[in-house]
Every structure is written in C-alpha cells, then in structure tokens.
PyMOL Python script that loads the backbone (N, CA, C, O; Angstrom):
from pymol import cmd

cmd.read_pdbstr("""\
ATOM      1  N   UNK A   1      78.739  75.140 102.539  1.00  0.00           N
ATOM      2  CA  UNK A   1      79.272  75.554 103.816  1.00  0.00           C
ATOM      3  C   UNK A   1      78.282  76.531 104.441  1.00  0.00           C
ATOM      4  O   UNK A   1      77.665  77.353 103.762  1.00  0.00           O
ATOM      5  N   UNK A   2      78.147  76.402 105.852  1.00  0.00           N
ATOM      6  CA  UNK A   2      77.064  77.533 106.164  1.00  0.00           C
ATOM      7  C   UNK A   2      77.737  78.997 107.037  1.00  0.00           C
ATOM      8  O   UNK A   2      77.033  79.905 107.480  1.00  0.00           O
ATOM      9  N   UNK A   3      78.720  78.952 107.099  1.00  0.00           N
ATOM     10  CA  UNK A   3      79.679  79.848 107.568  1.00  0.00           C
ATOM     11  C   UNK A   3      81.108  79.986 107.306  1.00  0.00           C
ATOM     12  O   UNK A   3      81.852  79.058 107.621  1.00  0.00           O
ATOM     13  N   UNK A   4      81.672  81.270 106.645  1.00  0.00           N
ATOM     14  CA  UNK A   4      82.669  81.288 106.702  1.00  0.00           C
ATOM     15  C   UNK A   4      83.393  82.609 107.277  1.00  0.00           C
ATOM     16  O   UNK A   4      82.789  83.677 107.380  1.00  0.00           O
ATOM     17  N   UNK A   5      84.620  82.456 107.608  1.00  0.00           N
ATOM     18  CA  UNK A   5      85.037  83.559 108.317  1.00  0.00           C
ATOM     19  C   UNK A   5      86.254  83.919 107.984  1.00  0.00           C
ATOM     20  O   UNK A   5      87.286  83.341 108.327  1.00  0.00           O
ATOM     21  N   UNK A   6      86.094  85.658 106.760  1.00  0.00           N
ATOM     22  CA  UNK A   6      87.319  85.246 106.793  1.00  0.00           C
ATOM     23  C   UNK A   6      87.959  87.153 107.281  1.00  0.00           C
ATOM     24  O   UNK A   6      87.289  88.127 107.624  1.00  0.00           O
ATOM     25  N   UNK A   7      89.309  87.017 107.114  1.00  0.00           N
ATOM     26  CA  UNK A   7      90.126  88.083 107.640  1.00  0.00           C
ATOM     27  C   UNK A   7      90.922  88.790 107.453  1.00  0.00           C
ATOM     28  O   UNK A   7      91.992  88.242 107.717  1.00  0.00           O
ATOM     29  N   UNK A   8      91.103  90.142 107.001  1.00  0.00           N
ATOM     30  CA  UNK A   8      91.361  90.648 105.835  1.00  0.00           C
ATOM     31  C   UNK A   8      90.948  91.503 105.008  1.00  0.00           C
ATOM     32  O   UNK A   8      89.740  91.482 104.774  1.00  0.00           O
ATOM     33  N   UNK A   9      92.019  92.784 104.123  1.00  0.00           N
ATOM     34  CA  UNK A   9      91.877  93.159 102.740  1.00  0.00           C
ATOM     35  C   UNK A   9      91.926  92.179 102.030  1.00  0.00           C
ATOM     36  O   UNK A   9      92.266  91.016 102.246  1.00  0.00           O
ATOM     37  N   UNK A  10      91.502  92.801 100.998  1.00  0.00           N
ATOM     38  CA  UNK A  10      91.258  92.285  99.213  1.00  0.00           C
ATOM     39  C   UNK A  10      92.421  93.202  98.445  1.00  0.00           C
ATOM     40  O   UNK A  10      92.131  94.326  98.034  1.00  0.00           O
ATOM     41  N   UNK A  11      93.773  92.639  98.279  1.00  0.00           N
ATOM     42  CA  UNK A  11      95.153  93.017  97.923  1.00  0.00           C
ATOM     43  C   UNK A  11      95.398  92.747  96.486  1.00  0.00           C
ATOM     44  O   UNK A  11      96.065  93.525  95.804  1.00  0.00           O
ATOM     45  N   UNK A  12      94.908  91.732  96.042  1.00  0.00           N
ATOM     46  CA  UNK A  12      94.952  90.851  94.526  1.00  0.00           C
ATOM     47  C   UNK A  12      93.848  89.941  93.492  1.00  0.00           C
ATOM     48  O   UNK A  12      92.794  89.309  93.570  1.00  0.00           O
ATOM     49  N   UNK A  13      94.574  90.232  92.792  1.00  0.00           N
ATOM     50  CA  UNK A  13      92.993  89.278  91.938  1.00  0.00           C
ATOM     51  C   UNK A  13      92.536  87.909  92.349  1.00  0.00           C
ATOM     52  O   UNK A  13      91.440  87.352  92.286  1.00  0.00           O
ATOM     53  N   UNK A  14      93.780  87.517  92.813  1.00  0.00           N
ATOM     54  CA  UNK A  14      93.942  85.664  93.249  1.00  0.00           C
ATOM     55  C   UNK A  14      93.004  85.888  94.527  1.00  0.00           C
ATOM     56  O   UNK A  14      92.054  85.194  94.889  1.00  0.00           O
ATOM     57  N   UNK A  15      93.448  86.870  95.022  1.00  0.00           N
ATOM     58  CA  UNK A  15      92.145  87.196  96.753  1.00  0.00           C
ATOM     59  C   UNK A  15      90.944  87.367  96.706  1.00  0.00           C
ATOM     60  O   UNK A  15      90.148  86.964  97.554  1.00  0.00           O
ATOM     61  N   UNK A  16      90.635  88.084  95.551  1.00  0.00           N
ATOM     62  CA  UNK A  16      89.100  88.687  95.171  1.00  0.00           C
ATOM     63  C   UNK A  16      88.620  87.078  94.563  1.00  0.00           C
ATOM     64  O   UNK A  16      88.080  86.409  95.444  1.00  0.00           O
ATOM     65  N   UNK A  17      88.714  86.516  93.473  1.00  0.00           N
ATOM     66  CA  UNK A  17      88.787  85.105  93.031  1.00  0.00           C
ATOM     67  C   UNK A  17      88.687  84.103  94.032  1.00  0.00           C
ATOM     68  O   UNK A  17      88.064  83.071  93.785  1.00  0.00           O
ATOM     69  N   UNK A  18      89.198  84.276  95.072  1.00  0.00           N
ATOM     70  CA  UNK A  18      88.738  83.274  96.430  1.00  0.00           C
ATOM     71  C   UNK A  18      88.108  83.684  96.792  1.00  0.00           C
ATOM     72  O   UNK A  18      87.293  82.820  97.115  1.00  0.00           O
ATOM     73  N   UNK A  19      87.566  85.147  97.217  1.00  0.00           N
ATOM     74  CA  UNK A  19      86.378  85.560  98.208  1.00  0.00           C
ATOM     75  C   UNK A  19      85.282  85.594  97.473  1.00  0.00           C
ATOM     76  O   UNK A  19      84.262  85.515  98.156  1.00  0.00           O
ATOM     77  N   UNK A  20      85.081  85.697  96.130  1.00  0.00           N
ATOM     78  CA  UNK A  20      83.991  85.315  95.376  1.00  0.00           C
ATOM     79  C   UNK A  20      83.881  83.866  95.196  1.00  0.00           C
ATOM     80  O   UNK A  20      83.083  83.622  94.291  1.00  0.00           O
ATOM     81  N   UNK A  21      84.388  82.810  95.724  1.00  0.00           N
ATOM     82  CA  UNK A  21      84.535  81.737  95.433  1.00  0.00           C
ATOM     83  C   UNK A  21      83.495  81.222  96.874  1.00  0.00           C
ATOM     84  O   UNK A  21      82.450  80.572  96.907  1.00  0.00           O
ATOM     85  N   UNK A  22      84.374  81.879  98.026  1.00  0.00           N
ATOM     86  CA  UNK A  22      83.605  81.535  99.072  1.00  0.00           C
ATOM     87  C   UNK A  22      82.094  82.055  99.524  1.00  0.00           C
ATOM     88  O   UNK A  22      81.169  81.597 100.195  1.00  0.00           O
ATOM     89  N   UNK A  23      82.321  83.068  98.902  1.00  0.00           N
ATOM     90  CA  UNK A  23      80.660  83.962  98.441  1.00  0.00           C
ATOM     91  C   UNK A  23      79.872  82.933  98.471  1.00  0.00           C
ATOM     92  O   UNK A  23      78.913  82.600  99.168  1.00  0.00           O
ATOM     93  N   UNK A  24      80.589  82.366  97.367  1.00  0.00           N
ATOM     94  CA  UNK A  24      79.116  81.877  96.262  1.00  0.00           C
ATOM     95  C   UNK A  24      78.743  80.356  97.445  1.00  0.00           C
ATOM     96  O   UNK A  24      77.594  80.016  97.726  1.00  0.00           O
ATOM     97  N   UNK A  25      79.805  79.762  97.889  1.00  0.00           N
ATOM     98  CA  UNK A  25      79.418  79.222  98.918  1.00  0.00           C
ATOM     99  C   UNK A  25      78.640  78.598  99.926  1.00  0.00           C
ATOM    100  O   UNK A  25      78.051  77.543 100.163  1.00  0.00           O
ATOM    101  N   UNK A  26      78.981  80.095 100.586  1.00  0.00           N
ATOM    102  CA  UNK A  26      79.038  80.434 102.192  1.00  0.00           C
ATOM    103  C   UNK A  26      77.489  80.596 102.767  1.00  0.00           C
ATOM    104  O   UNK A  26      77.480  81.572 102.015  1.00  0.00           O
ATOM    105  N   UNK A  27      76.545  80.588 103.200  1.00  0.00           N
ATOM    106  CA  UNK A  27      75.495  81.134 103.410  1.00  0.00           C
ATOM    107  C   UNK A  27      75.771  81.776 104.434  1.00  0.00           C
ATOM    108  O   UNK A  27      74.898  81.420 105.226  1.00  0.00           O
ATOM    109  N   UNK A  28      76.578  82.672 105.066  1.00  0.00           N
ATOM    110  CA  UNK A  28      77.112  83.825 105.659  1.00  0.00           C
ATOM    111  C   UNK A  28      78.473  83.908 105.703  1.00  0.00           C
ATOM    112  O   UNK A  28      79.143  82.888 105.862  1.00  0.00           O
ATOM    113  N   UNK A  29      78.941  84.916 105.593  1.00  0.00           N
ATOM    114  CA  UNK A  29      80.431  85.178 105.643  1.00  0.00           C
ATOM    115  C   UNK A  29      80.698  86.520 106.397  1.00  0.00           C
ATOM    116  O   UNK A  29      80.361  87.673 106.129  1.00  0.00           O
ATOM    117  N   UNK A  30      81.493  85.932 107.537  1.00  0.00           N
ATOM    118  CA  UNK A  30      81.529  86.912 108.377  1.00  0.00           C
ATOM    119  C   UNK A  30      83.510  87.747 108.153  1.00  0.00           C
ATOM    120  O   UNK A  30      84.553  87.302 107.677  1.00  0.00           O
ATOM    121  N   UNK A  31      83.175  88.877 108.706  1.00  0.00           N
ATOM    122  CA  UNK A  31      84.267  89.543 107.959  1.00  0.00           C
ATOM    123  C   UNK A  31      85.185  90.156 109.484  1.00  0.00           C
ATOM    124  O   UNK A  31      84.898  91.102 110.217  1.00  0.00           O
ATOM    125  N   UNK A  32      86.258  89.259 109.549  1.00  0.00           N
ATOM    126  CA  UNK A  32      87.203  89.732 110.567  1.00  0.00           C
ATOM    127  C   UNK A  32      87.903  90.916 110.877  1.00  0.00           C
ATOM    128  O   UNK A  32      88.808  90.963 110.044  1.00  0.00           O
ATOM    129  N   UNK A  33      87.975  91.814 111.554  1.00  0.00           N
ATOM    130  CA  UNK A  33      89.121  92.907 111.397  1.00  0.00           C
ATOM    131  C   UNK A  33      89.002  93.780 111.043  1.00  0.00           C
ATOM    132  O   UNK A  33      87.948  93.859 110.413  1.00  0.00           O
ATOM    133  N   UNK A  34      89.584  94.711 111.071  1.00  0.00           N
ATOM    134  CA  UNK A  34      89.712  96.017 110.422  1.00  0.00           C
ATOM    135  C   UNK A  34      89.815  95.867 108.973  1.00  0.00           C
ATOM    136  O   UNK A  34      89.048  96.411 108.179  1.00  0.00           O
ATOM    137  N   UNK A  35      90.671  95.201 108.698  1.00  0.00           N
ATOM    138  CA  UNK A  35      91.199  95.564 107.284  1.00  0.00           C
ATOM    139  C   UNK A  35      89.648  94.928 106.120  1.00  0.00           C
ATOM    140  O   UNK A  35      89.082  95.496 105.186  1.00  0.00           O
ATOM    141  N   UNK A  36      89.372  93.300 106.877  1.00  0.00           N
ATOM    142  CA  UNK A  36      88.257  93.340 105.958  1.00  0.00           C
ATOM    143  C   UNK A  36      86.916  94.209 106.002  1.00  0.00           C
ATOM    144  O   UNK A  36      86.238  94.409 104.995  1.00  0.00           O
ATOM    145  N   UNK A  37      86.595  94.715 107.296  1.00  0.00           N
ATOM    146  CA  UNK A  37      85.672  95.613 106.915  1.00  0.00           C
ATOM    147  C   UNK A  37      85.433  96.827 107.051  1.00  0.00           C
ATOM    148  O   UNK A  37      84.316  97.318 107.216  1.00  0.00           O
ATOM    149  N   UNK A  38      86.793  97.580 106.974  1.00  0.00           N
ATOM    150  CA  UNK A  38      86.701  99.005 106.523  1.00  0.00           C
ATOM    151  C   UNK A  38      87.949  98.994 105.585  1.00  0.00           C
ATOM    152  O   UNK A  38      87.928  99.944 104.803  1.00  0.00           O
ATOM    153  N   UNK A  39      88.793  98.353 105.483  1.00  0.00           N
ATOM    154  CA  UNK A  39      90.045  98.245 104.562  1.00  0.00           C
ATOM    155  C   UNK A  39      91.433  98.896 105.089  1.00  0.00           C
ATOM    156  O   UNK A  39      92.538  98.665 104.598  1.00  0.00           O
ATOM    157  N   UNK A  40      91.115  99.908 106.379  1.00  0.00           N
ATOM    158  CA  UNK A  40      92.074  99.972 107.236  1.00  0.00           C
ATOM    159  C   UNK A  40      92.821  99.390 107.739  1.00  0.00           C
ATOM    160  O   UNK A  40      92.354  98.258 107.864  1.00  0.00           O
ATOM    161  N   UNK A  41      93.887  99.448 108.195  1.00  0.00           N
ATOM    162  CA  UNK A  41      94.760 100.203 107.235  1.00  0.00           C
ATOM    163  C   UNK A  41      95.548  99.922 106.157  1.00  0.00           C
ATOM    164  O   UNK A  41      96.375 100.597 105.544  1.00  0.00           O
ATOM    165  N   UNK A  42      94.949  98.267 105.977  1.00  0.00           N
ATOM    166  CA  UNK A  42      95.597  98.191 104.311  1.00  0.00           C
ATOM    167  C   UNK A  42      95.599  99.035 103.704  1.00  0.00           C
ATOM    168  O   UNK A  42      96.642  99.527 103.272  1.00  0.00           O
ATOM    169  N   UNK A  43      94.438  99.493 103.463  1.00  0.00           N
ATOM    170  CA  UNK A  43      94.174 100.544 102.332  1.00  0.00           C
ATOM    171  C   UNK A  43      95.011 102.032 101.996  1.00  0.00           C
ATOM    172  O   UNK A  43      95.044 102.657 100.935  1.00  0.00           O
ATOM    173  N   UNK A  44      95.514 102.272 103.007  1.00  0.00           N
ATOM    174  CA  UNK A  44      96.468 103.440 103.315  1.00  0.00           C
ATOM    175  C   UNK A  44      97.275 104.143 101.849  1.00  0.00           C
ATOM    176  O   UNK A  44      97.809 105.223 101.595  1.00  0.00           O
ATOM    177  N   UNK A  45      96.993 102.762 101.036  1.00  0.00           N
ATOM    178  CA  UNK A  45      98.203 103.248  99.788  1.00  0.00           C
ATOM    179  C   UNK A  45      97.054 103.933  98.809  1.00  0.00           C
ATOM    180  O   UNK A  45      97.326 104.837  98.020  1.00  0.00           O
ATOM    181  N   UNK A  46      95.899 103.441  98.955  1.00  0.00           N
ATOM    182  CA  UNK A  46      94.767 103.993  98.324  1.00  0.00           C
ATOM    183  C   UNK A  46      94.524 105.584  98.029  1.00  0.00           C
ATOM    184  O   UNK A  46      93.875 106.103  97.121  1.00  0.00           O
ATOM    185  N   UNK A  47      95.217 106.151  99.037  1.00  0.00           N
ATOM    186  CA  UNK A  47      95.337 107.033  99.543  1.00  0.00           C
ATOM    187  C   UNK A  47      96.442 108.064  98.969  1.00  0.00           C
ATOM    188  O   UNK A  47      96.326 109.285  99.078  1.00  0.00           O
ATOM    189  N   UNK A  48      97.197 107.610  98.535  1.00  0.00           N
ATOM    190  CA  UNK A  48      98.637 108.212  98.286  1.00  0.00           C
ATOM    191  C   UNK A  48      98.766 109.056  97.238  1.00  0.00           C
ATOM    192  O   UNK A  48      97.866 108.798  96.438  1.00  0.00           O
ATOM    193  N   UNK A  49      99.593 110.122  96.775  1.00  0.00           N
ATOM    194  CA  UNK A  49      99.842 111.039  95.582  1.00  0.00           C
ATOM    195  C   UNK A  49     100.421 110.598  94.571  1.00  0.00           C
ATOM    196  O   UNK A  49     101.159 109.612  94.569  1.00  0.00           O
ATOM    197  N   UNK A  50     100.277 110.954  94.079  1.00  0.00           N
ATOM    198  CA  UNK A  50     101.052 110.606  92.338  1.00  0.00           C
ATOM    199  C   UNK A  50     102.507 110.153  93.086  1.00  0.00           C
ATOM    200  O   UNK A  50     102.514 108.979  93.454  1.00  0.00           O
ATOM    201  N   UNK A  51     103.535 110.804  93.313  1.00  0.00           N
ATOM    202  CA  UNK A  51     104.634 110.394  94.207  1.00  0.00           C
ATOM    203  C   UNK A  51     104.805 109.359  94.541  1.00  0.00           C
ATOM    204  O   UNK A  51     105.384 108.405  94.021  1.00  0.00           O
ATOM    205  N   UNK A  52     104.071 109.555  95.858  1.00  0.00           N
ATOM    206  CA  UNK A  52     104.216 108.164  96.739  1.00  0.00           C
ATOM    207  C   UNK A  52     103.716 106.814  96.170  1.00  0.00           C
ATOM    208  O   UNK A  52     104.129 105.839  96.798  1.00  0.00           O
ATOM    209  N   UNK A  53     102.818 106.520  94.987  1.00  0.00           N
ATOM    210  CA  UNK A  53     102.195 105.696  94.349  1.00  0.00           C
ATOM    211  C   UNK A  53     103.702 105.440  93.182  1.00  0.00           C
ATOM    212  O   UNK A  53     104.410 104.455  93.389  1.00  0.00           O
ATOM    213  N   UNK A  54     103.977 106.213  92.254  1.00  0.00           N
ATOM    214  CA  UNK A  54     105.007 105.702  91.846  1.00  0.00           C
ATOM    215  C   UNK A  54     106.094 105.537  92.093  1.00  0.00           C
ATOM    216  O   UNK A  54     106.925 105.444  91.190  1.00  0.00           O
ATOM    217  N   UNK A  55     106.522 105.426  93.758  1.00  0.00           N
ATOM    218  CA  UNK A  55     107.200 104.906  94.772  1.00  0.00           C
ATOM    219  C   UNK A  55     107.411 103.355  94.924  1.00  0.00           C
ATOM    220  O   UNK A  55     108.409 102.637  94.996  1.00  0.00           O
ATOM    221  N   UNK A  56     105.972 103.126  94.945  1.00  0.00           N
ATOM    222  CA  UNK A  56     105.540 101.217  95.298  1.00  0.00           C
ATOM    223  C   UNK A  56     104.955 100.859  93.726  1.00  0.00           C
ATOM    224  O   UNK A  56     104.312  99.836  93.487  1.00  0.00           O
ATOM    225  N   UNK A  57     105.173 101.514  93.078  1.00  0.00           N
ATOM    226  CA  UNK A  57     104.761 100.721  91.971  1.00  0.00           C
ATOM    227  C   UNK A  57     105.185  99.540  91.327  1.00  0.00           C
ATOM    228  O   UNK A  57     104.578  98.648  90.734  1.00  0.00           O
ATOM    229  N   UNK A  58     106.320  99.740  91.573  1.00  0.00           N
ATOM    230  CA  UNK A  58     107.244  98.283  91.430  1.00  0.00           C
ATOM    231  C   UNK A  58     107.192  96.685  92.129  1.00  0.00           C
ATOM    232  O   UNK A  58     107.512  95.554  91.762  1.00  0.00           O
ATOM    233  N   UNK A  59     106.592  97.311  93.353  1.00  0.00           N
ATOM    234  CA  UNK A  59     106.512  96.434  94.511  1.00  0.00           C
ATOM    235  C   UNK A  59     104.721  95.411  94.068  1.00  0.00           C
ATOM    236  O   UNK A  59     104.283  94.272  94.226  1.00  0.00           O
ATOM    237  N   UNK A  60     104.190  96.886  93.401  1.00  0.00           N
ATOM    238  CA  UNK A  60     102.668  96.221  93.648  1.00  0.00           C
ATOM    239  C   UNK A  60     102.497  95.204  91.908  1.00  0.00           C
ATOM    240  O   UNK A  60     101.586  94.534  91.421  1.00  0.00           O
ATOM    241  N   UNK A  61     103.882  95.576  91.455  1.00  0.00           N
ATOM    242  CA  UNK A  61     103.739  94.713  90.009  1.00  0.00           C
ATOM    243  C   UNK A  61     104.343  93.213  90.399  1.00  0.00           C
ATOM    244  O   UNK A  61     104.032  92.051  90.138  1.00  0.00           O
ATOM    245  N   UNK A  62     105.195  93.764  91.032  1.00  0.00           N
ATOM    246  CA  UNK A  62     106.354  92.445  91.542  1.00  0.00           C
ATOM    247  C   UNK A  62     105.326  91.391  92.326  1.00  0.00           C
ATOM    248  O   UNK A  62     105.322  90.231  91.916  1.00  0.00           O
ATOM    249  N   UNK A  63     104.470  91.745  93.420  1.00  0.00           N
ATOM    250  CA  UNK A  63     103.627  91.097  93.954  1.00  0.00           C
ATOM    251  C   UNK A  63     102.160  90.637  93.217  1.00  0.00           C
ATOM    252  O   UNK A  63     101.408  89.875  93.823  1.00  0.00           O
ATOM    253  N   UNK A  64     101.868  91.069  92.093  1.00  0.00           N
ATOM    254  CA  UNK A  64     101.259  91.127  91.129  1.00  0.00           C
ATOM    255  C   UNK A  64      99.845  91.737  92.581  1.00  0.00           C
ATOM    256  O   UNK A  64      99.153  90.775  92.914  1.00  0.00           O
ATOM    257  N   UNK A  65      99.522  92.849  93.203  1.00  0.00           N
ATOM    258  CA  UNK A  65      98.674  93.203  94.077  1.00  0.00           C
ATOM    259  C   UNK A  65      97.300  94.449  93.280  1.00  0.00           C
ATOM    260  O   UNK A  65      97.954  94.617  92.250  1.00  0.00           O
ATOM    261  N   UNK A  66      96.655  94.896  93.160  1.00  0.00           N
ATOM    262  CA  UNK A  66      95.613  95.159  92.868  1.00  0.00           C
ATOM    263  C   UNK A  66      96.466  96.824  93.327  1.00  0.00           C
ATOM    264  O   UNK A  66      97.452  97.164  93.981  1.00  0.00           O
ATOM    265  N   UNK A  67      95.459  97.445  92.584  1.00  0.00           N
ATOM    266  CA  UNK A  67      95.708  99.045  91.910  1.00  0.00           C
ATOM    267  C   UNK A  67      95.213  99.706  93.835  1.00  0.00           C
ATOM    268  O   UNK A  67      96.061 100.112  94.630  1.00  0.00           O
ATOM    269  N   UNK A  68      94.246  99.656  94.027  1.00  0.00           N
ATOM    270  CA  UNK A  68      93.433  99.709  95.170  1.00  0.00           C
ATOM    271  C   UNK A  68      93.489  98.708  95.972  1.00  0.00           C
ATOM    272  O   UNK A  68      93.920  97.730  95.360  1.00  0.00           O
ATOM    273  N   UNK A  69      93.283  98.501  96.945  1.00  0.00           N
ATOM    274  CA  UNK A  69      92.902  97.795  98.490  1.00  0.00           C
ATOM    275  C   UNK A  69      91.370  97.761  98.750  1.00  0.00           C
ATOM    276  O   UNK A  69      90.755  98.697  99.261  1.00  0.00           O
ATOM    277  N   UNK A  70      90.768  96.483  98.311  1.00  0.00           N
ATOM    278  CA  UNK A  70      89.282  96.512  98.757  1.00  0.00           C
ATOM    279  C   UNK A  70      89.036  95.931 100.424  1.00  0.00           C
ATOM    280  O   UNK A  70      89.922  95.370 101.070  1.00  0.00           O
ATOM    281  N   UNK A  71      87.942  96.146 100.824  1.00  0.00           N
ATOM    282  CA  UNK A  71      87.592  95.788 102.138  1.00  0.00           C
ATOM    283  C   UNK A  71      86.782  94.848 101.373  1.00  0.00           C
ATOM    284  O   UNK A  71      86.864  94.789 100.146  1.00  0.00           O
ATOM    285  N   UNK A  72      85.837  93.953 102.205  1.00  0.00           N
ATOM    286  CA  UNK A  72      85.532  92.556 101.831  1.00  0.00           C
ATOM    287  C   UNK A  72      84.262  92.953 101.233  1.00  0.00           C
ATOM    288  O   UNK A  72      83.730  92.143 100.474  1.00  0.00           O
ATOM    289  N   UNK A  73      83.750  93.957 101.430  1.00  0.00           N
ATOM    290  CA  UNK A  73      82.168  94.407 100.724  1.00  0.00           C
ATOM    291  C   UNK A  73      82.128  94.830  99.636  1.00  0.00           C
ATOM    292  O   UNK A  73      81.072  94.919  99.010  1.00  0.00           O
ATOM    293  N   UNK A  74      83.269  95.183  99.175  1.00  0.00           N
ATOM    294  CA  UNK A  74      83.491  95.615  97.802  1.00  0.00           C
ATOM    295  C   UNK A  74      83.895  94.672  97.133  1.00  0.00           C
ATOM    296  O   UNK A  74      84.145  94.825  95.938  1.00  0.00           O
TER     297      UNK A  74
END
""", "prot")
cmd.dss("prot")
cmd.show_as("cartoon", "prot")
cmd.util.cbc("prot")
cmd.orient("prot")
C-alpha cells in the first residue's frame, strides 16, 4: 500500500497490533487528529492520580484497553 491514513489514539494491544501491521505496510502513514498525533485528549487518563486511575480501572480491564494512551508515534 503506498498510503495510509489513519485516525486516532493507540487505546489497546489489538490497536497497536494493527498500526504496526499497517506500518510495516504503508510507505507513508499519515496520522489524523488530535488524538493520533499528540494523544489529546485521549490521553487525559494518562494523566490521572492514584484515585482517579483506580476509579476506571475496572472499565480499562473490562475493555481489555492499555495502561497508557499512545499517540501514533509511539
């Protein structure tokens, strides 16, 4: 493929596993949005205190979602 475009955080392993998939690919991959290329404001939980993290902890097991919120460069 010589372009791909995609749009978006990196939330889960199944996400990271596709975007390395399309990596390997892509001979450019262009990165839509906020969230894929600064991780804003997905990332927001990244952010959070001991508290507020074992708040959603349940949520981020239940969704099986990644500890952190990557932006697409990471």
């Amino acid at each position: 493929m010589d372009i791909a475009f995609v749009e978006g955080a990196i939330t889960s392993d199944e996400q990271e596993k596709k975007l390395k998939n399309i990596r390997e690919k892509a001979k450019i991959v262009v990165a839509i949005g906020a969230c894929a290329v600064i991780g804003s404001p997905s990332n927001q939980r990244n952010f959070f205190n001991k508290e507020q993290s074992e708040a959603i902890k349940a949520i981020l097991e239940k969704f099986k979602y990644k500890k952190k919120v990557l932006k697409l460069a990471d």
